[in-house]
C-alpha positions in Angstrom: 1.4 168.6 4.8 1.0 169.3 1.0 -0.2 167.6 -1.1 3.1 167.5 -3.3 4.3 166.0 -0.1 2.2 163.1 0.3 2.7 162.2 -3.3 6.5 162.1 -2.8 5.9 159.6 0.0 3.9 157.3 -2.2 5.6 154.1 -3.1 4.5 153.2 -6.1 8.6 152.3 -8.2 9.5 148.7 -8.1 13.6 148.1 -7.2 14.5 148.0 -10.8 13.6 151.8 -11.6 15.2 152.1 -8.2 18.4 150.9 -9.7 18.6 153.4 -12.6 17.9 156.2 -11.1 20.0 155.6 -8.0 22.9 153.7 -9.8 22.7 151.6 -7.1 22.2 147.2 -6.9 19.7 145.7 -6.2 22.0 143.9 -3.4 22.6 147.3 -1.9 19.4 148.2 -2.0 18.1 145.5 -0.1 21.2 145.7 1.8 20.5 149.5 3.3 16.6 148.0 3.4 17.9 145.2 6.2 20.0 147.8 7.9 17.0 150.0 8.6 18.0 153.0 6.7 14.7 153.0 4.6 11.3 151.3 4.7 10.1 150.5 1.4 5.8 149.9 1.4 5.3 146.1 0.4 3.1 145.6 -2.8 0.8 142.7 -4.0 3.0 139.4 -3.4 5.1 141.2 -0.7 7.1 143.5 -3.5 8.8 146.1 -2.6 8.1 149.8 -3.3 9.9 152.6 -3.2 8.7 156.7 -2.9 10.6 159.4 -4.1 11.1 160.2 -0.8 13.0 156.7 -0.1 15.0 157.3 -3.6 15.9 160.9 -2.1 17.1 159.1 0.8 19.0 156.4 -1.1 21.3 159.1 -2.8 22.1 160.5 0.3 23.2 157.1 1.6 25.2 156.6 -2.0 27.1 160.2 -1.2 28.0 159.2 2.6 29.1 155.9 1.8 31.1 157.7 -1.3 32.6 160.0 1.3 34.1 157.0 3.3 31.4 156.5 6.0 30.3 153.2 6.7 26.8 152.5 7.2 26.9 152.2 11.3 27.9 156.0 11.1 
């Protein structure tokens, strides 16, 4: 593994940059989080935090569910 890899896997954003770059709620966020579609790291006082790697995922998520899949597919 690179290291460009590993740095894309560090969680290091907090939900609200999550938000703008994703477009996304926080509810849905949290939402896909409960559904076990990503794993955000937990931070000092059991924040979450998100990598590139989860926001990647996140937008893919987005463009399914904008394509009329629901989260079980």
């Amino acid at each position: 593994m690179s290291e460009r890899e590993l740095r894309r896997d560090l969680a290091v954003l907090p939900i609200s940059a999550v938000r703008e770059l994703t477009g996304l709620s926080d509810r849905q966020i949290r939402y896909y989080d409960q559904q076990g579609l990503i794993e955000p790291q937990r931070g000092a006082g059991k924040q979450r935090r998100y990598s590139l790697a989860d926001i990647d995922r996140l937008l893919k998520i987005a463009d399914y569910m904008d394509a009329g899949y629901t989260v079980a597919e």
